[in-house]
C-alpha positions in Angstrom: 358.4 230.2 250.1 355.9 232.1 252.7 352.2 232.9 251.5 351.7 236.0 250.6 349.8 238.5 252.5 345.8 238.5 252.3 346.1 242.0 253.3 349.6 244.1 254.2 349.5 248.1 255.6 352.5 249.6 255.2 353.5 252.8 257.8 350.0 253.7 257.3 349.1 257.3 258.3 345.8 260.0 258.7 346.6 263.3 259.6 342.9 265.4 259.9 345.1 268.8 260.6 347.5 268.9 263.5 345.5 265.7 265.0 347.1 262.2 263.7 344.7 259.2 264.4 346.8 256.6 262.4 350.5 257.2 263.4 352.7 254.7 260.9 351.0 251.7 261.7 351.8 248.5 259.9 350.5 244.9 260.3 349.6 241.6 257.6 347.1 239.4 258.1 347.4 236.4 256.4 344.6 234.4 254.2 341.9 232.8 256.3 343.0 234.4 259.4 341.2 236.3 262.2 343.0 239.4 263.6 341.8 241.3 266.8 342.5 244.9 266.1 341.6 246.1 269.6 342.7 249.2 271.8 340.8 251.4 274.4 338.3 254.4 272.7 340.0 256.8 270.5 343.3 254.7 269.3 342.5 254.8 265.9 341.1 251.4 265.5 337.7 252.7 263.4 340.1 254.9 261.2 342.5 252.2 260.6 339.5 250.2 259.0 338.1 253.6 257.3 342.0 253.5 255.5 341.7 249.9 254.5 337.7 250.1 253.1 339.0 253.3 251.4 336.2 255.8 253.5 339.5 257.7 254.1 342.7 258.1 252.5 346.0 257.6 253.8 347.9 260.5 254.5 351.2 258.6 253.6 351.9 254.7 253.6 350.7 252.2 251.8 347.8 249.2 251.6 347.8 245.7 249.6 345.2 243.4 248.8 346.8 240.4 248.0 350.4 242.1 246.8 347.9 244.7 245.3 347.7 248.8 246.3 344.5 249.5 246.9 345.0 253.2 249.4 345.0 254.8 246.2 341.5 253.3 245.0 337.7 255.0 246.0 336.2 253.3 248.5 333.6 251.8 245.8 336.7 250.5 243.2 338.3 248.4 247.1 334.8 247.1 247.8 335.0 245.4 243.8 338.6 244.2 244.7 337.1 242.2 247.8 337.3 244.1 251.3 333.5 244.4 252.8 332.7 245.9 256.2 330.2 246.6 258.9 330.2 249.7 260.6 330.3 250.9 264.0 327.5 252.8 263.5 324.6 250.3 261.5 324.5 251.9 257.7 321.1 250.7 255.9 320.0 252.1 253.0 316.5 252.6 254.6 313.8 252.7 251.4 314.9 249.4 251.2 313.7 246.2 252.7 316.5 243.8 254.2 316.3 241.3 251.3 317.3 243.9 248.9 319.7 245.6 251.3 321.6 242.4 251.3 321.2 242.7 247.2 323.1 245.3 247.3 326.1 244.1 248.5 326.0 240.9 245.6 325.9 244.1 243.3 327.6 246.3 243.9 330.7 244.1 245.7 333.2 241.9 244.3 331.8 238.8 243.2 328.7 240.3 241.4 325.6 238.4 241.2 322.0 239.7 239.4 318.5 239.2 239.5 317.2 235.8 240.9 321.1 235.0 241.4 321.3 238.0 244.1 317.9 237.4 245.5 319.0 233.7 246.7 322.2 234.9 247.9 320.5 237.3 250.0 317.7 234.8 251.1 320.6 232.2 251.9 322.7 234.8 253.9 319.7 236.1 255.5 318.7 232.7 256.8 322.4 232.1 257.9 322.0 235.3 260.1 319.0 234.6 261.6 316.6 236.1 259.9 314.5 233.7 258.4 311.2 234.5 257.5 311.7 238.6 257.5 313.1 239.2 253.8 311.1 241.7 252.8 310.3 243.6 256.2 311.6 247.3 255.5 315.1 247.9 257.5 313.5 250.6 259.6 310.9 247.9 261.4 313.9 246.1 262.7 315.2 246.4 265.9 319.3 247.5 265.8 320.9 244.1 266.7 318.4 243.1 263.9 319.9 245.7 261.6 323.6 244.8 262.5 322.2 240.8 261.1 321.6 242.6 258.2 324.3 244.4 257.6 326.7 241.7 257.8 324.5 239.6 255.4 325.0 242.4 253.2 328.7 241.9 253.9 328.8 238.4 253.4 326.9 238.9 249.8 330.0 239.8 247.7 332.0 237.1 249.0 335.0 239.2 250.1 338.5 238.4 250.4 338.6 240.5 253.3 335.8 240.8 255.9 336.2 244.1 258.3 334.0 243.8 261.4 333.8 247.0 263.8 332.3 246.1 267.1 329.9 244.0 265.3 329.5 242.5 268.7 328.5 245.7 270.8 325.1 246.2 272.2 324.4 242.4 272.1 322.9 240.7 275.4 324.3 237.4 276.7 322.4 235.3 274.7 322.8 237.2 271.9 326.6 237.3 272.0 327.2 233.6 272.4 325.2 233.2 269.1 327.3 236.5 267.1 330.3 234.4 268.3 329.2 231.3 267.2 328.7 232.8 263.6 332.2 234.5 263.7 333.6 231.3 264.4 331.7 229.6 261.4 333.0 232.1 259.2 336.6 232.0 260.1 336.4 228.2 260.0 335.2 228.6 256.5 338.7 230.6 255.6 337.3 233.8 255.5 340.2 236.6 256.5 338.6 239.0 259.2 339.9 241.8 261.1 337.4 242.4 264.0 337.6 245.5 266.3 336.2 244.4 269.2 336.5 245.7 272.6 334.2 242.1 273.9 337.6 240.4 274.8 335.9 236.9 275.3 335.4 237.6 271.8 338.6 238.6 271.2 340.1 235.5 273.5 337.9 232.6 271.5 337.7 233.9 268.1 341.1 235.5 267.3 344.3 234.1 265.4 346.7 237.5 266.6 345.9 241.1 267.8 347.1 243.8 266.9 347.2 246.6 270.0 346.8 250.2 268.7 346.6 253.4 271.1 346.8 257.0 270.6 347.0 255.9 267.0 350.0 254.0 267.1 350.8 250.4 266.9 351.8 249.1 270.5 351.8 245.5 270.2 351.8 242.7 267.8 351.4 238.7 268.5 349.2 236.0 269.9 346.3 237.0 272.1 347.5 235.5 275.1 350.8 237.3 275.1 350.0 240.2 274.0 346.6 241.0 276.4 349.3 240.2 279.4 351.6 242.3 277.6 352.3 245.6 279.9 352.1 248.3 277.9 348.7 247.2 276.9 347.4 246.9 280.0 348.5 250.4 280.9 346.9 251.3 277.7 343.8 249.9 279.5 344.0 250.9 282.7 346.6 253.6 283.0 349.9 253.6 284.9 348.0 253.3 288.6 346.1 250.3 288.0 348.5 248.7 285.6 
């Protein structure tokens, strides 16, 4: 008997008018892996993790969290049900400091902790991210690689079935980046499921299980990350017909 899914998209689809950004894709991931969802800018890789966090709806097909449809749930109902994300684009709830930003997620997300409870999760998470010592300075004195500690903390604080990471690694210097991957790594040796879009392809190369190649918001190619970065078509996707 196989193991069921951690997370399955079925023919998924977003239409915004004549322009489709998500064109039928479909892809599992399996529990306690790490897929790549990669592709060059504008493939549809942001929305495909929009659908699956529920920040967008499907125009047709279908999600699962574990054999479960979520498409059909507000983002707020799939967060309860286990999938947690960063963003592209750093989302702090700014009145806050980053103590009780990382509160939040215990909350509000799907295992739900309160009071003292929350406070140590965030403390322990906070810690785990690097940033001992600066619980309660407000979110807006930090610096944005700061923020983006933060915001997976908060991430982290529900203890999700599924963890969505979108460039989580972008903007990070060297030094910087060979610690991010280092926690990555921690996590997924834990048995956290992840889907990480990433366009850092050492990242990609060292942390990832499969990828899944999407571009000009289709699916393109599926498989290990060896094959499938010296796959063809994806490196015309990268580089266009000339250099590819």
């Amino acid at each position: 008997m196989t193991e069921a899914a951690a997370l399955s998209v079925h023919a998924a689809r977003k239409a915004f008018g004549g322009l489709v950004a998500v064109n039928d894709v479909s892809f599992e991931v399996r529990p306690g892996a790490l897929l790549g969802l990669i592709g060059p800018n504008g493939s549809g890789k942001t929305t495909m993790l929009n659908l699956i966090s529920g920040a967008l709806k499907p125009t047709a097909g279908a999600i699962e969290l574990g054999g479960e449809r979520i498409s059909d749930l507000p983002a707020h109902r799939i967060a309860q049900r286990g999938v947690a994300r960063t963003f592209q684009l750093v989302r702090m709830l700014p009145a806050l400091d980053a103590e009780e930003n990382v509160m939040a997620g215990a909350v509000f997300g799907h295992t739900r902790l309160w009071g003292e409870d929350a406070r140590k999760r965030a403390r322990d998470l906070l810690d785990r991210v690097g940033l001992r010592g600066r619980a309660h300075v407000p979110v807006g004195a930090f610096t944005y690689i700061d923020q983006k500690r933060v915001e997976l903390a908060r991430a982290l604080a529900s203890d999700p079935r599924v963890l969505l990471l979108d460039e989580w690694l972008a903007g990070l210097n060297p030094s910087e980046l060979k610690i991010g991957i280092a926690l990555i790594d921690e996590l997924r040796r834990e048995g956290r499921t992840i889907i990480m879009v990433e366009h850092v392809m050492d990242a990609i190369r060292e942390l990832c299980d499969r990828c899944v190649v999407m571009s000009g918001g289709q699916k393109i190619a599926e498989g290990g990350v060896a094959e499938t970065l010296s796959d063809p078509e994806v490196v015309r996707a990268y580089l266009g017909d000339e250099d590819a």
